[in-house]
C-alpha positions in Angstrom: 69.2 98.1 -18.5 68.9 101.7 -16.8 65.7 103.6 -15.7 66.1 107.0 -14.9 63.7 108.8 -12.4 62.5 112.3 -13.7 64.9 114.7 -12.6 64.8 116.8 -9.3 62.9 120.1 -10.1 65.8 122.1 -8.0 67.2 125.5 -9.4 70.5 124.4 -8.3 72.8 123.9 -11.1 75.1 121.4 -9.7 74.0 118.4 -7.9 75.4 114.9 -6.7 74.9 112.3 -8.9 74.7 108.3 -7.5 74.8 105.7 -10.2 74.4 102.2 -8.9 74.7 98.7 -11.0 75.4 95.5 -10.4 77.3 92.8 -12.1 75.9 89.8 -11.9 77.1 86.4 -13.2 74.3 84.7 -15.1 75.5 81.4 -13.8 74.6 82.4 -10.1 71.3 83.9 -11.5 68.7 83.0 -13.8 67.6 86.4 -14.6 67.8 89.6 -13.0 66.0 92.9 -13.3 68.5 95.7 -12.3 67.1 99.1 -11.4 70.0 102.6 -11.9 68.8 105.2 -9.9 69.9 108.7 -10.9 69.6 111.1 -7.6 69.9 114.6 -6.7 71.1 117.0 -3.8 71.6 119.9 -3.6 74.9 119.5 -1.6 77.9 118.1 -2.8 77.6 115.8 0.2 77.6 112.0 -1.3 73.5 110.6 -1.2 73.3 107.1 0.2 70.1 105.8 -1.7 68.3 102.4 -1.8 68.6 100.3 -4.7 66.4 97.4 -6.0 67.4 94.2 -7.6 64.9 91.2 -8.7 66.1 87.9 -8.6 64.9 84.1 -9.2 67.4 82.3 -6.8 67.8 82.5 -3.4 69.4 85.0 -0.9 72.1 82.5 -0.3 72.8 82.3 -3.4 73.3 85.6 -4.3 75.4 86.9 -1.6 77.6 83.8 -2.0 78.0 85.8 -6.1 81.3 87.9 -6.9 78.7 90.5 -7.3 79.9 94.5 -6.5 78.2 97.3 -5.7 80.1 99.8 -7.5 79.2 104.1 -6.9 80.2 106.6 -9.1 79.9 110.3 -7.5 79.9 113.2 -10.0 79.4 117.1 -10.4 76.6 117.2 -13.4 74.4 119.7 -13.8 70.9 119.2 -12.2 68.8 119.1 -15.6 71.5 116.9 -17.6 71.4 113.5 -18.9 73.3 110.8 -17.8 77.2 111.5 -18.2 79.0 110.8 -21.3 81.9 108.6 -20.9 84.7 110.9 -20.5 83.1 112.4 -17.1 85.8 111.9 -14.4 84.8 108.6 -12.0 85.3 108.0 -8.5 85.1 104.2 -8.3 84.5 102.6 -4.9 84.3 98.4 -4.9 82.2 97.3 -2.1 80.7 93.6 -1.1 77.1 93.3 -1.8 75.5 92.9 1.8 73.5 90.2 2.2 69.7 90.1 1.9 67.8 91.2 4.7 64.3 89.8 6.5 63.0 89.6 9.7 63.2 86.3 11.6 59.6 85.6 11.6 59.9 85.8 7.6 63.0 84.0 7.9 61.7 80.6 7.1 59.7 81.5 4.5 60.6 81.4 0.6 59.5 82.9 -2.7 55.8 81.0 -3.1 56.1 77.7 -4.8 53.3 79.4 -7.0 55.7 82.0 -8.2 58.2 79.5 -9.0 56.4 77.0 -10.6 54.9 79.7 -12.8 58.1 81.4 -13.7 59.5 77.6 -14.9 56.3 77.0 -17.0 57.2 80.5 -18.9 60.6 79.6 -19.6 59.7 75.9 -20.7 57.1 76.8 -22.5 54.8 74.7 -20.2 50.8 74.4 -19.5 50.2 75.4 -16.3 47.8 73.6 -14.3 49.9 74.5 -10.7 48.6 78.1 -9.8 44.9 78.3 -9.7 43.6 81.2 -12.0 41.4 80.7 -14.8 42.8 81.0 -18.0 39.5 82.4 -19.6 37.6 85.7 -18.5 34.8 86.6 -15.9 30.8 87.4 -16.8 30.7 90.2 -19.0 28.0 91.6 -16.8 30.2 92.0 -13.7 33.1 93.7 -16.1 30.7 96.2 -17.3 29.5 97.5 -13.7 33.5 97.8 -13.4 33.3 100.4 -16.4 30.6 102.3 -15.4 31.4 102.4 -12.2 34.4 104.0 -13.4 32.6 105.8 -16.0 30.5 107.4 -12.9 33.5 108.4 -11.3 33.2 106.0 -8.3 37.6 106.6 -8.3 38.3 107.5 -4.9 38.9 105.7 -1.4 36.1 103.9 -0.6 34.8 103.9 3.0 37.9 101.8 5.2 35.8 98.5 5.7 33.4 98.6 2.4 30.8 100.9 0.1 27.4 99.9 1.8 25.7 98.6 -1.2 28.6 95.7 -1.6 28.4 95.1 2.4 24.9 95.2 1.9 25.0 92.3 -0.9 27.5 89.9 0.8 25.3 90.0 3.9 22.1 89.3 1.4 24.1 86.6 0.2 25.2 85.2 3.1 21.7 85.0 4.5 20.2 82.9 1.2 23.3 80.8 1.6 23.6 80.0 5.4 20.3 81.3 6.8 22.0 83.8 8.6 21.2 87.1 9.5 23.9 89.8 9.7 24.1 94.0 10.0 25.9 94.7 6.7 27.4 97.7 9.1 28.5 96.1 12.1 29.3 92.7 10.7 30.7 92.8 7.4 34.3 93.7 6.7 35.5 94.3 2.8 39.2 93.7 2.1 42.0 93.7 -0.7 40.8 89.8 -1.5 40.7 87.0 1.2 44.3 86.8 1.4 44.2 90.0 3.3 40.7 89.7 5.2 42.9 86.6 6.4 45.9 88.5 7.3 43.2 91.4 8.9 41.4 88.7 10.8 45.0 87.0 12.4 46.8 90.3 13.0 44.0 91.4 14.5 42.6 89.1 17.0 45.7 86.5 17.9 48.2 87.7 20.1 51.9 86.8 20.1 52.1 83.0 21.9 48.1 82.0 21.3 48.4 78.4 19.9 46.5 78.2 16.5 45.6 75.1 14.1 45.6 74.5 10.8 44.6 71.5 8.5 47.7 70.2 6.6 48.0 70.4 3.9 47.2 74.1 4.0 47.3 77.3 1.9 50.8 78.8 2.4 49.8 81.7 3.5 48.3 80.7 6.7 51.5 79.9 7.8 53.5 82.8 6.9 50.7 85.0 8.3 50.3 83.6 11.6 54.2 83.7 12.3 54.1 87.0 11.4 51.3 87.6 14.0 53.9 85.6 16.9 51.2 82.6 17.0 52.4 79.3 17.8 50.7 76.8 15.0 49.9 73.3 15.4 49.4 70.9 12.7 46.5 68.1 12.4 47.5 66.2 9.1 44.8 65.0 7.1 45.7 62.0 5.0 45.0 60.3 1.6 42.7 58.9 0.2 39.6 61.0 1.8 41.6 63.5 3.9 39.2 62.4 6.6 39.3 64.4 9.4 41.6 62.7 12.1 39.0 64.0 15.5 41.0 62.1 18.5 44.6 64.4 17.3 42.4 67.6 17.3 40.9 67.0 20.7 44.6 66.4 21.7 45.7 69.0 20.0 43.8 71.6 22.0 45.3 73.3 25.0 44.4 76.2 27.1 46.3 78.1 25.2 44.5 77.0 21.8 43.1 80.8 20.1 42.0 79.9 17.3 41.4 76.9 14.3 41.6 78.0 10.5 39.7 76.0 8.8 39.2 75.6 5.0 36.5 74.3 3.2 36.2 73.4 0.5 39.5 72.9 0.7 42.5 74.0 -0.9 44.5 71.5 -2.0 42.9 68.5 -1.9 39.2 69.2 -2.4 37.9 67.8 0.4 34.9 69.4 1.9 34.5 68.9 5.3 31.5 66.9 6.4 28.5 68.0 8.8 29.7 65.4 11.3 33.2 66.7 11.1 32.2 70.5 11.5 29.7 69.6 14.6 33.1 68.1 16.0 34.8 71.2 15.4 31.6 73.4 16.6 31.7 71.1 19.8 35.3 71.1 20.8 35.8 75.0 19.9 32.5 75.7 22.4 33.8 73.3 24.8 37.1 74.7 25.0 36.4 78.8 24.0 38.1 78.9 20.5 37.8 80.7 18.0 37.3 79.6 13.8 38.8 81.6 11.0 36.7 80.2 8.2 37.9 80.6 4.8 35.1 79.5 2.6 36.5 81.1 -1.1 35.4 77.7 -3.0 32.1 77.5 -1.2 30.2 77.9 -5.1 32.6 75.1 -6.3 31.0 72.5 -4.3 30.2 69.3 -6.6 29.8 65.7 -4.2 27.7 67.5 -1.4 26.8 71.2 -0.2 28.7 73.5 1.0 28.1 74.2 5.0 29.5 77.1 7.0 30.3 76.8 10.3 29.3 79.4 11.5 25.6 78.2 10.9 26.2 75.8 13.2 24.8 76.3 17.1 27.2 78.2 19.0 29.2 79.0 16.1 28.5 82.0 15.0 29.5 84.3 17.6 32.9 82.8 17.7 33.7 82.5 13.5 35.4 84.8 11.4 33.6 84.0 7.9 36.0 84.3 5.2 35.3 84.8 1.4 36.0 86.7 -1.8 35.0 87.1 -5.4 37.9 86.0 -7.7 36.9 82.0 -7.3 33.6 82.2 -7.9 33.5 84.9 -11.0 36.8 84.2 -12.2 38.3 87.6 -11.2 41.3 87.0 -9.1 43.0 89.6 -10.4 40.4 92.1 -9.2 41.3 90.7 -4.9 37.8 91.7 -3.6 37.3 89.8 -0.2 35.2 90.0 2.9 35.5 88.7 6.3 32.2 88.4 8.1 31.6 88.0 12.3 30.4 89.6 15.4 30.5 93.2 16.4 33.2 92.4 18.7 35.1 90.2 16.4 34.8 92.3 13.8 36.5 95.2 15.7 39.8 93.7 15.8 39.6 92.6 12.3 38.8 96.2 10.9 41.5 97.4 13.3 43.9 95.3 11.4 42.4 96.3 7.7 42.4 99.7 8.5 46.5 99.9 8.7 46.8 96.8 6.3 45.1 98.7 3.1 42.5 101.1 5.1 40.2 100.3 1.5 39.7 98.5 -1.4 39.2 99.3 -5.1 36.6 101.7 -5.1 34.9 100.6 -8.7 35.6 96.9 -8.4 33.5 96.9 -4.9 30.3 98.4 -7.1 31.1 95.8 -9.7 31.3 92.8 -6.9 28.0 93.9 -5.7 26.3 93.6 -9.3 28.1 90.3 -9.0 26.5 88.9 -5.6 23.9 89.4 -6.6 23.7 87.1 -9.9 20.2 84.6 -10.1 21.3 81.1 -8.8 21.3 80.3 -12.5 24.9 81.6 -12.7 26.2 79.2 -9.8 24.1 76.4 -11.2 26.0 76.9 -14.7 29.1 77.6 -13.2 29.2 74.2 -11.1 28.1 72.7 -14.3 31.0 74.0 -16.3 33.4 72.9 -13.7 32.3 69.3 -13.2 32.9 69.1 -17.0 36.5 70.4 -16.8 37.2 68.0 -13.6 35.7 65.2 -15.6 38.7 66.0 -18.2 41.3 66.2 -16.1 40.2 63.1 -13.6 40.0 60.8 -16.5 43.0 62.2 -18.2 45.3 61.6 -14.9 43.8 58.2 -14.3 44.9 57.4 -17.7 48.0 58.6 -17.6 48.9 56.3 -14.4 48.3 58.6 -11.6 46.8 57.5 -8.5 43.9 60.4 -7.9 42.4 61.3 -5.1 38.4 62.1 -4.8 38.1 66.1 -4.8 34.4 67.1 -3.9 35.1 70.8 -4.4 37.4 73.4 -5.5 39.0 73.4 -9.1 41.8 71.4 -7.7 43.0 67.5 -7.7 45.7 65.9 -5.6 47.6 62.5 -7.0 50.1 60.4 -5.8 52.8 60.6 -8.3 55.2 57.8 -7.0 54.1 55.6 -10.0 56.3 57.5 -11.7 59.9 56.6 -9.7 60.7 60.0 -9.0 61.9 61.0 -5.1 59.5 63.6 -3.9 56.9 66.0 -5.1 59.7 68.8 -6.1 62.0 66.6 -8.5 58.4 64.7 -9.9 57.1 68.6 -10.5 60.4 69.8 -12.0 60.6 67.0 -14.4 57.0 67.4 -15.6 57.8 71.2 -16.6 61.2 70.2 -18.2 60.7 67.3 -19.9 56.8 67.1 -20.4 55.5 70.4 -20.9 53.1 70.5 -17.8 53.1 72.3 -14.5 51.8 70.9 -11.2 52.4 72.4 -7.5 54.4 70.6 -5.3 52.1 69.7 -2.0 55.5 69.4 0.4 55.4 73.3 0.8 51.8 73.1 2.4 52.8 70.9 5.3 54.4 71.6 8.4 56.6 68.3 7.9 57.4 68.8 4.6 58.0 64.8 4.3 54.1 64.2 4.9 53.7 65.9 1.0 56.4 64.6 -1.0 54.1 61.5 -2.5 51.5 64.0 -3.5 51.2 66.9 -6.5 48.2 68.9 -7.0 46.6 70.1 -10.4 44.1 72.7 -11.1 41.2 72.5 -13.6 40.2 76.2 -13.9 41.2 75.9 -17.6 39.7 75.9 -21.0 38.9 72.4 -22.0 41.4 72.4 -24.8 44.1 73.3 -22.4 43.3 70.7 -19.9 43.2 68.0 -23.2 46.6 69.6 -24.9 48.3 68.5 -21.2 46.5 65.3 -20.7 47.7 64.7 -24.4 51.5 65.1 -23.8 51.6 63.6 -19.9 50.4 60.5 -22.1 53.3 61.1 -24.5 56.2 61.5 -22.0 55.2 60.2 -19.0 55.8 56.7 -18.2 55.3 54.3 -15.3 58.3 52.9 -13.7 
């Protein structure tokens, strides 16, 4: 397939011309998006341009192809189309040179999310791996998107937020924790949480600074931190209540100990941390001068006990980055409207960071998250409602089928042990569900530092219709069997 740019507006009449393509063998590669760029100079001097090529397998695996890069230099007239076949050709065969990403990246592969999401389109699977709802947002919310829109709210928005959505989250934050913040000084709007994350890392841990995370953890924090030069330590909480393991945090901590990140409810194994557990946090990061990067996106999906942030606690507050966003609780991910809420002097490195991250966020989507925040506690009370229903679906369903499942108190995710099922880890257990049975689950492996810690465990998501969640209970039961 070729895609031609729009043509160079020169008044030259002869230009260079650069075709590039590659040949790839569909046995080394599933499928593969090739991109031809047609260039322009106005020299005859051959133009060394990029190309781009999009491919499911791995970097290895491609440079180890008979794949060529093959460029074909030609006099055509600036204006023309492509050139017919009988043009003269200059062929050159050249290696393809191998992929290239920095050594902090180095580690780090396509997300299992993409890939599990990318097998359930060519099996024809149901996907209950990735966690997006497969039904739409409040119609209300949608609507202050359109007239937003409508009133020509379409430019950059002011670098850290429009005031009357920082004035909202810090409303909301204050009926939910009892907090007080300055919606100015305090509140930080980002491109989703995934970036106030990224903003609040980048900008306040310096190359070296030890940081912890909770395993199994959201694969991001990983990648994000080693892009930041931290050092991250591991404390792994384990099935079947994911209890928090306090004696290997305290040892855990060092004097060089920045920062913990800290998820809850958390994501993937729906544990919500207790108030005994976060006063043992509070304690130990006062004790010792750390810091907490909160990220509290399933805080509304809270169903065994309520949701506590830590930086309600005493002490905690001035040394918490509060992390949140809008796509969880009003089934919006697509829109990525986040917030990261701390300190004036917190915040300062975290808005540092935004600022050459995305400087703003979508202007029109900010009015329409701040028509959302501020929703009657009727929607949250029907929204937990709906959920407990769906989890009630897909517990029973995996406790029929011969899983061993795990308590989730919030999130719309469960975690199982799928061993009963004779397979060798998470990844071949996964990849035969999606094959063979028409269902998608993540992998857990990927969210541990020791891989070998995950590969008993598989996590599903219940943000579905209920129909959907039945139709894959309904053929797990049909295919799957216990050994």
């Amino acid at each position: 397939m070729y895609r031609h740019l729009p043509n160079h507006q020169s008044t030259t009449s002869t230009a260079t011309t650069s075709y590039y393509y590659f040949n790839i063998y569909n046995k080394i590669l599933d499928s593969v998006s090739i991109h031809c760029i047609r260039t322009y100079s106005e020299t005859t001097m051959p133009i060394s341009i990029p190309f781009a090529i999009r491919a499911t397998k791995s970097a290895a695996a491609f440079s180890s192809s008979r794949s060529r890069l093959h460029t074909y230099n030609l006099t055509t007239m600036a204006q023309s189309s492509p050139p017919p076949a009988a043009a003269a050709v200059t062929v050159t065969d050249t290696p393809v040179k191998t992929l290239q990403v920095a050594n902090r990246l180095e580690k780090f592969k396509t997300t299992i999310f993409t890939q599990m999401s990318m097998l359930a389109i060519k099996h024809g699977a149901i996907n209950l791996g990735q966690g997006f709802p497969n039904f739409d947002g409040p119609e209300f919310v949608k609507e202050a998107a359109i007239q937003a829109i409508r009133d020509g709210k379409n430019q950059y928005a002011r670098g850290y937020g429009v005031p009357d959505l920082n004035s909202a989250i810090a409303a909301r934050f204050k009926k939910d924790s009892g907090l007080v913040v300055d919606p100015e000084k305090e509140v930080t709007v980002t491109s989703g949480c995934t970036e106030a994350i990224a903003a609040s890392v980048l900008g306040l841990i310096n190359p070296g600074d030890e940081v912890i995370l909770f395993a199994p953890f959201y694969d991001s924090y990983e990648a994000t931190l080693s892009m930041a030069g931290a050092k991250v330590k591991g404390i792994t909480l384990r099935p079947p209540d994911f209890d928090l393991p306090i004696a290997e945090l305290k040892a855990a901590i060092s004097k060089n100990t920045r920062a913990i990140l800290l998820n809850t409810p958390h994501n993937p194994t729906g544990k919500m941390f207790t108030r005994e557990e976060l006063n043992e946090i509070a304690s130990l990061c006062v004790e010792n001068d750390v810091l907490v990067f909160s990220d509290e996106v399933y805080d509304k999906l809270s169903f065994e006990m309520d949701h506590i942030s830590i930086a309600s606690l005493p002490g905690m507050y001035e040394r918490t980055v509060t992390l949140n966003s809008l796509g969880k609780t009003f089934s919006l991910t697509g829109w990525k409207i986040g917030w990261a809420i701390a300190p004036p002097h917190l915040t300062w490195g975290v808005r540092q960071a935004h600022s050459y991250l995305t400087f703003a966020t979508s202007t029109p989507m900010q009015s329409a998250a701040a028509a959302a925040l501020r929703a009657p506690d009727s929607y949250y009370e029907e929204l937990r409602r709906d959920y407990r229903a769906k989890k009630d679906i897909l517990v029973r369903g995996l406790n029929a089928v011969g899983f061993n499942v795990y308590p989730s108190s919030g999130t719309y995710f469960v975690v199982v042990d799928h061993t009963p099922f004779g397979k060798a880890d998470d990844t071949t257990f996964c990849e035969y569900l999606i094959k063979e049975v028409g269902v998608v689950a993540i992998p857990t492996s990927v969210f541990y530092l020791n891989p070998e810690e995950g590969k008993n465990l598989v996590r599903f998501t219940f943000c579905k219709d209920e129909d959907t969640l039945r139709s894959a209970i309904e053929r797990m039961k049909a295919k799957l069997h216990r050994k």
